[in-house]
C-alpha positions as a Python dict, from the first residue, in 0.01 Angstrom:
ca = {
    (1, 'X'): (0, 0, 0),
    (2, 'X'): (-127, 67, -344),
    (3, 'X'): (-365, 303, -214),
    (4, 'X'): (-115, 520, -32),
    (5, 'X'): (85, 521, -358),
    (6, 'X'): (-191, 651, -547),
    (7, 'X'): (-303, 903, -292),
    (8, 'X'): (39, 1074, -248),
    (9, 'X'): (99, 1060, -649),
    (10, 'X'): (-215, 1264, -655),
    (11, 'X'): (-263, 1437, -354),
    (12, 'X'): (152, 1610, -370),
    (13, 'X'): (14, 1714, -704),
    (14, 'X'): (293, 1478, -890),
    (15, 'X'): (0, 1377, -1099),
    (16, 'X'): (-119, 1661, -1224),
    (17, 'X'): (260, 1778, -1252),
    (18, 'X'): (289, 1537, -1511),
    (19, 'X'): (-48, 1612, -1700),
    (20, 'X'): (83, 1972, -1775),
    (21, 'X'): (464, 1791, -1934),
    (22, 'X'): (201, 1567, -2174),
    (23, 'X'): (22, 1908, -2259),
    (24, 'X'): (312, 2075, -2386),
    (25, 'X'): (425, 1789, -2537),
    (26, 'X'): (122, 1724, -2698),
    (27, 'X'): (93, 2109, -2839),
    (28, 'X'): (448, 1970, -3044),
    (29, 'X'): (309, 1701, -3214),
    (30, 'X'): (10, 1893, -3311),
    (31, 'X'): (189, 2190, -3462),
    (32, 'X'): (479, 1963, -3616),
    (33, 'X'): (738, 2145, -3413),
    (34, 'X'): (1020, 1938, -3206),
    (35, 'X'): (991, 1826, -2865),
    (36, 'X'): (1134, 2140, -2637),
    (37, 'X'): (1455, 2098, -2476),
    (38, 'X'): (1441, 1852, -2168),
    (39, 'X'): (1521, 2099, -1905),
    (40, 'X'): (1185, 2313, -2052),
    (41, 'X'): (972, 2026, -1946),
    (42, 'X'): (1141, 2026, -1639),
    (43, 'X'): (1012, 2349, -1559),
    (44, 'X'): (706, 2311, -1643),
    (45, 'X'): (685, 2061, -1370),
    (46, 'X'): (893, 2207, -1123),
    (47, 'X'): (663, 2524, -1130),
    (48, 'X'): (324, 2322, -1161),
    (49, 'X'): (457, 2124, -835),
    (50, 'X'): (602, 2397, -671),
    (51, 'X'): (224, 2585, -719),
    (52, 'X'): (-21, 2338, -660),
    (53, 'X'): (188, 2235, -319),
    (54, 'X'): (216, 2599, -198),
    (55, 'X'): (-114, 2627, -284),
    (56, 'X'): (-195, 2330, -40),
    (57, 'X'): (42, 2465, 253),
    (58, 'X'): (-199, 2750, 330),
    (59, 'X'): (-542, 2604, 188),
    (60, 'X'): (-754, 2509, 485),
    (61, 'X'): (-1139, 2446, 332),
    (62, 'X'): (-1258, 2169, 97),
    (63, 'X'): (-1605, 2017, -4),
    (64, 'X'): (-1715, 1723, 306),
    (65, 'X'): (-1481, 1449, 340),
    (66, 'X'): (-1211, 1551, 127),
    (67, 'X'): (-984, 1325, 140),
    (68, 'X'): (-730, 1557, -4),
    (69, 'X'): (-752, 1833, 245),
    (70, 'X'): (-717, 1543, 547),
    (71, 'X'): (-431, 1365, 375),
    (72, 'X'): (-295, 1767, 310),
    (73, 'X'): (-356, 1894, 646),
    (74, 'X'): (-142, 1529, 782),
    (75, 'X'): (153, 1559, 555),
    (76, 'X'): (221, 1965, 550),
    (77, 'X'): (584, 1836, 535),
    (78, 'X'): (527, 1639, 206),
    (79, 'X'): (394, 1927, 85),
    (80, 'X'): (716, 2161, 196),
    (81, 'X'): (950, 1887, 24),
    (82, 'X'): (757, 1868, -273),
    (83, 'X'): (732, 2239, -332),
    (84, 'X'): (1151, 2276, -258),
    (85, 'X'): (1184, 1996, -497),
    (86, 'X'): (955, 2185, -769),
    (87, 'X'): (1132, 2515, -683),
    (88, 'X'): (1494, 2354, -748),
    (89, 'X'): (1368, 2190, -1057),
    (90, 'X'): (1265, 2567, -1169),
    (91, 'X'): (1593, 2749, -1094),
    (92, 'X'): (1812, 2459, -1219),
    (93, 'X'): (1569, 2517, -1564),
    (94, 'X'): (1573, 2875, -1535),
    (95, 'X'): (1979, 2857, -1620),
    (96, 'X'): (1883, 2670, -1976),
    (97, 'X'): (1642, 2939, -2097),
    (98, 'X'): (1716, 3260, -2301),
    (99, 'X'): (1646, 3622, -2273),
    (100, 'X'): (1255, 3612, -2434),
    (101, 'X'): (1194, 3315, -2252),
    (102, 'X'): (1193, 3501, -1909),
    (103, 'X'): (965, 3796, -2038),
    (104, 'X'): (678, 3517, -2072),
    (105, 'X'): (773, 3352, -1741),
    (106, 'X'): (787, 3706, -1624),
    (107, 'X'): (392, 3708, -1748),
    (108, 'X'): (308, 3375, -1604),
    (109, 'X'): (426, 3378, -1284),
    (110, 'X'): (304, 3730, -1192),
    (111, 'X'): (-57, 3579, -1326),
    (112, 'X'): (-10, 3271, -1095),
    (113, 'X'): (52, 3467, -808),
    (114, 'X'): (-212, 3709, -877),
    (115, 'X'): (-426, 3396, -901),
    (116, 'X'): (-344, 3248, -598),
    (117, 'X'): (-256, 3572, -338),
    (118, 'X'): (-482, 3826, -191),
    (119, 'X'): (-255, 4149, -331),
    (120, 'X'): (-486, 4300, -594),
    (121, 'X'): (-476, 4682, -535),
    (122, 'X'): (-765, 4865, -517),
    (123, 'X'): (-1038, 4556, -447),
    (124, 'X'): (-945, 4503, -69),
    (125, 'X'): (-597, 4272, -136),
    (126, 'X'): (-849, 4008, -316),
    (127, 'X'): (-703, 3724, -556),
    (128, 'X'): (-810, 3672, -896),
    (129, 'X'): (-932, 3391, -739),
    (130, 'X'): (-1214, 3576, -509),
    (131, 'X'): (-1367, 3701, -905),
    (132, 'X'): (-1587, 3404, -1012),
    (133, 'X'): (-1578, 3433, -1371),
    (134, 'X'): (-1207, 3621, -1332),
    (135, 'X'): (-1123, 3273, -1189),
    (136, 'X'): (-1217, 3073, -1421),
    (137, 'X'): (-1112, 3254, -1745),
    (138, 'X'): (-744, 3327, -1594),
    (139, 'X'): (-739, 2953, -1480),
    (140, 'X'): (-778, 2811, -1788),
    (141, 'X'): (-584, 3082, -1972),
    (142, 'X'): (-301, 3039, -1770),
    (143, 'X'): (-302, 2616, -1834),
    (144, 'X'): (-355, 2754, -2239),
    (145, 'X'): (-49, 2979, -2185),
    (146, 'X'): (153, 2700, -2030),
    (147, 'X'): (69, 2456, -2267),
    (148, 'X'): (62, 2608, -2584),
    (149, 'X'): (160, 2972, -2563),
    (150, 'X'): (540, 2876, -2370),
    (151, 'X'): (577, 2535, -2602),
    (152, 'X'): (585, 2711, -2921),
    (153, 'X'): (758, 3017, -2819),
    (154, 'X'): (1098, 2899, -2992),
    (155, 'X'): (918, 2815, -3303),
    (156, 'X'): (718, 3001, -3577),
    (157, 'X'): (422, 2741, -3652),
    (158, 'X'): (204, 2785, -3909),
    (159, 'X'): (-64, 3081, -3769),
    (160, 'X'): (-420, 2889, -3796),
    (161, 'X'): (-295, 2569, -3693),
    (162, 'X'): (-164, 2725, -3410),
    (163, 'X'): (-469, 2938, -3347),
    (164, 'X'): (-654, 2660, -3328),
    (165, 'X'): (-447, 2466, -3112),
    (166, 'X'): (-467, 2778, -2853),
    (167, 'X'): (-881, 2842, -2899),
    (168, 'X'): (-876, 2463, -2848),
    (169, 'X'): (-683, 2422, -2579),
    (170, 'X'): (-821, 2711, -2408),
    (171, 'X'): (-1164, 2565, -2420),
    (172, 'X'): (-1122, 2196, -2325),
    (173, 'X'): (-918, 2352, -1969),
    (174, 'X'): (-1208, 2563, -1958),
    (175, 'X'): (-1458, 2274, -1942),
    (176, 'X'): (-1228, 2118, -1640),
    (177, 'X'): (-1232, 2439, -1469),
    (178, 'X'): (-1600, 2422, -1493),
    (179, 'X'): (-1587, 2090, -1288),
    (180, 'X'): (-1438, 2217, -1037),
    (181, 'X'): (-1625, 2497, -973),
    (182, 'X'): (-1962, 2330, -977),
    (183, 'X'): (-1794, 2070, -700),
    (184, 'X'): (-1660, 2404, -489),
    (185, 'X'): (-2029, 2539, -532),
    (186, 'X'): (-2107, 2516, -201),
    (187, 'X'): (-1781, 2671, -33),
    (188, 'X'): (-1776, 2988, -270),
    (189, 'X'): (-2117, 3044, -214),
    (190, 'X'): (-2002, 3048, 120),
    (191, 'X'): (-1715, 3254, 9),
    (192, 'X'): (-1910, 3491, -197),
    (193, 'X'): (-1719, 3417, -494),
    (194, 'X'): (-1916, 3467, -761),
    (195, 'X'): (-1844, 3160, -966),
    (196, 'X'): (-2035, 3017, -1280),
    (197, 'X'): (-2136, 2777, -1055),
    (198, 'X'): (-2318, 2977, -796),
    (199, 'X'): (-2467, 3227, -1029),
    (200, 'X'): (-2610, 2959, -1241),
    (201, 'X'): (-2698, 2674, -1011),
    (202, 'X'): (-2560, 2316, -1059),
    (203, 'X'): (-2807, 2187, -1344),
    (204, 'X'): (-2704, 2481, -1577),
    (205, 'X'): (-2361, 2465, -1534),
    (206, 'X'): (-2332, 2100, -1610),
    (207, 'X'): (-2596, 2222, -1945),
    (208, 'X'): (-2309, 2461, -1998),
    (209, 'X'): (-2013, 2201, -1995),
    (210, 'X'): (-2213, 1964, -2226),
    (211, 'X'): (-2230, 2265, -2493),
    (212, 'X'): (-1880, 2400, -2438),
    (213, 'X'): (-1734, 2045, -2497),
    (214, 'X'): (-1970, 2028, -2822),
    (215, 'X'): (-1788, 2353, -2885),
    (216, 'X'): (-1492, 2204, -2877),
    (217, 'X'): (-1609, 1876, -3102),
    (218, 'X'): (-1704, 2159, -3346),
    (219, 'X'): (-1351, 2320, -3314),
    (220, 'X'): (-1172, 1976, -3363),
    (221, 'X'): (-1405, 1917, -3722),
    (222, 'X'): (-1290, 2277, -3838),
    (223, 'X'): (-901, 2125, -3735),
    (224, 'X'): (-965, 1827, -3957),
    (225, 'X'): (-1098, 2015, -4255),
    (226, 'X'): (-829, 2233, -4237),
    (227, 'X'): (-547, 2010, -4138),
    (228, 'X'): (-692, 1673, -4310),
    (229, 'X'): (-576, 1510, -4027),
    (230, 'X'): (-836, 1237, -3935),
    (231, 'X'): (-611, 1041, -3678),
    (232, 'X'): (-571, 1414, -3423),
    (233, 'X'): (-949, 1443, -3510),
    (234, 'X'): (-1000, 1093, -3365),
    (235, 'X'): (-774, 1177, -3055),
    (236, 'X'): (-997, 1501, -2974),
    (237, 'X'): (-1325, 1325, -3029),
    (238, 'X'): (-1248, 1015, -2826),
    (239, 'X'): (-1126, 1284, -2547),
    (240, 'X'): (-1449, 1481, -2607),
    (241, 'X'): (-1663, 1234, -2580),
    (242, 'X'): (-1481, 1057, -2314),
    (243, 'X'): (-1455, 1387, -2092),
    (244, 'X'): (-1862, 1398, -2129),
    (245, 'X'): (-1863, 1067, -1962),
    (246, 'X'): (-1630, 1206, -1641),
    (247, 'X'): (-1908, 1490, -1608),
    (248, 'X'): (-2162, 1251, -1585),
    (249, 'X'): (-1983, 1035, -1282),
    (250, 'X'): (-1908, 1442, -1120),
    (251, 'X'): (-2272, 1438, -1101),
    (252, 'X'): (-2256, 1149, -829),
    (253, 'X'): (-1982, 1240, -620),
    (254, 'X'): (-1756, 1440, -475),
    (255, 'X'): (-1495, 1211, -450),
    (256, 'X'): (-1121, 1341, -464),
    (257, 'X'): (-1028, 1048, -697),
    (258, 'X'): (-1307, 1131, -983),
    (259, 'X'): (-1206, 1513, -975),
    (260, 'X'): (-822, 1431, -948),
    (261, 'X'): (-778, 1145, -1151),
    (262, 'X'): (-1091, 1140, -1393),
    (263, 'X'): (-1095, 1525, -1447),
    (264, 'X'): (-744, 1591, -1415),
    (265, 'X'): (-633, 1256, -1589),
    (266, 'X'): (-789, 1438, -1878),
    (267, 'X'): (-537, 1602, -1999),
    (268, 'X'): (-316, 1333, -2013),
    (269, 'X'): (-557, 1091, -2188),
    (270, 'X'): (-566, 1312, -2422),
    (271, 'X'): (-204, 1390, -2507),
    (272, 'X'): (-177, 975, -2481),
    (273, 'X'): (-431, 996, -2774),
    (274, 'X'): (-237, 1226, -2989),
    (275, 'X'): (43, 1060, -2946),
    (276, 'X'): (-85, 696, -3052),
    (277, 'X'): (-215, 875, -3349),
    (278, 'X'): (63, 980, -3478),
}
């Protein structure tokens, strides 16, 4: 029973729903500005279920024994309800926003489906998916945007705080992005999607993870110098060094669990740890 809790909390992307709510939460304690409105963090999850469950409606290829893609390809209708349910959750938000509020949504959602549909002009129909490092730069750009960018759109926070936040941000999704790539190696090889992955082999990218998250460790020292905050600088360390740990079980399997819970329960552990900081 427990199992078949777990697997439909992460496989109809409720999980992962809730990861991107903590990460705009979390952007609000670490710029000092209030927690958004309720129905804003209701959109954010409406539109991160609605996507990731569309998004698993027409996807038909995963890495061997996915359990994901089975459970996916058994429960389309799951996947219909959970997209309606994310697409209600959206409109009934959509009535609580103002004017400037739709320009950015205007931004993000024509990014998304860019991201995810083959209408690109010019390059055959292709998605910015089918443009390895396209992919993974507009991936974790979009999850910045979302996250930090949208959060703090009512507010005027202080300008390098916020930078930093956003550079941050940007480069810790990055590193998850990264994870999944090098575990879709095989299929956009297949593909020929030119990922990071596939143009720099397995052992390199995983080299390349290690140094962006000591990037980021470097980033979160400059935040404490400037912000003399030693309890957020604990919070991004801990997550740092806790996210280096994830890569290394990545390198032993495939499993959906590790990449869905342990790379994507990322991002909440580390909102959790700003917010027991604080």
């Amino acid at each position: 029973m427990l199992k078949k809790i777990s697997d439909f909390i992460l496989f109809s992307s409720l999980f992962i729903a809730i990861c991107a709510v903590a990460l705009a939460a979390e952007t609000c304690i670490l710029l000092h500005l209030p927690y958004n409105k309720p129905s804003f963090y209701l959109f954010i999850f409406g539109a991160t279920l609605a996507q990731y469950n569309l998004h698993y409606l027409v996807k038909t290829s995963a890495v061997a024994g996915s359990e994901r893609l089975a459970w996916s390809l058994a429960h389309k209708d799951w996947h219909r309800v959970m997209f309606l349910i994310g697409c209600g959750f959206v409109i009934y938000s959509l009535f609580q926003f103002r004017l400037h509020h739709f320009y950015i949504l205007i931004i993000l959602g024509a990014t998304a489906f860019l991201y995810s549909f083959p209408v690109i002009p010019f390059f055959s129909k292709k998605r910015i998916k089918d443009f390895g490092l396209l992919k993974i730069l507009t991936l974790a750009l979009l999850w910045t945007l979302v996250t930090v960018w949208f959060p703090a759109s009512d507010a005027s926070p202080e300008p390098v705080s916020y930078a930093l936040v956003f550079v941050m941000r940007f480069v810790f999704m990055f590193v998850l992005c990264l994870l999944f790539d090098i575990r879709d190696i095989a299929i956009d090889n297949a593909e020929n999607i030119n990922t990071l992955p596939v143009m720099l082999g397995v052992a390199r990218s995983y080299r390349l993870a290690d140094f962006i998250l000591g990037a980021f460790v470097l980033l979160s020292l400059f935040q404490f110098v400037y912000t003399k905050s030693f309890g957020v600088f604990l919070a991004m360390l801990l997550s740092a060094i806790i996210a280096w740990s994830v890569t290394r079980r990545t390198k032993k399997t495939n499993a959906d669990a590790v990449y869905l819970a342990g790379v994507d329960g990322l991002m909440f552990l580390q909102a959790l740890l700003v917010l027991l900081v604080q």
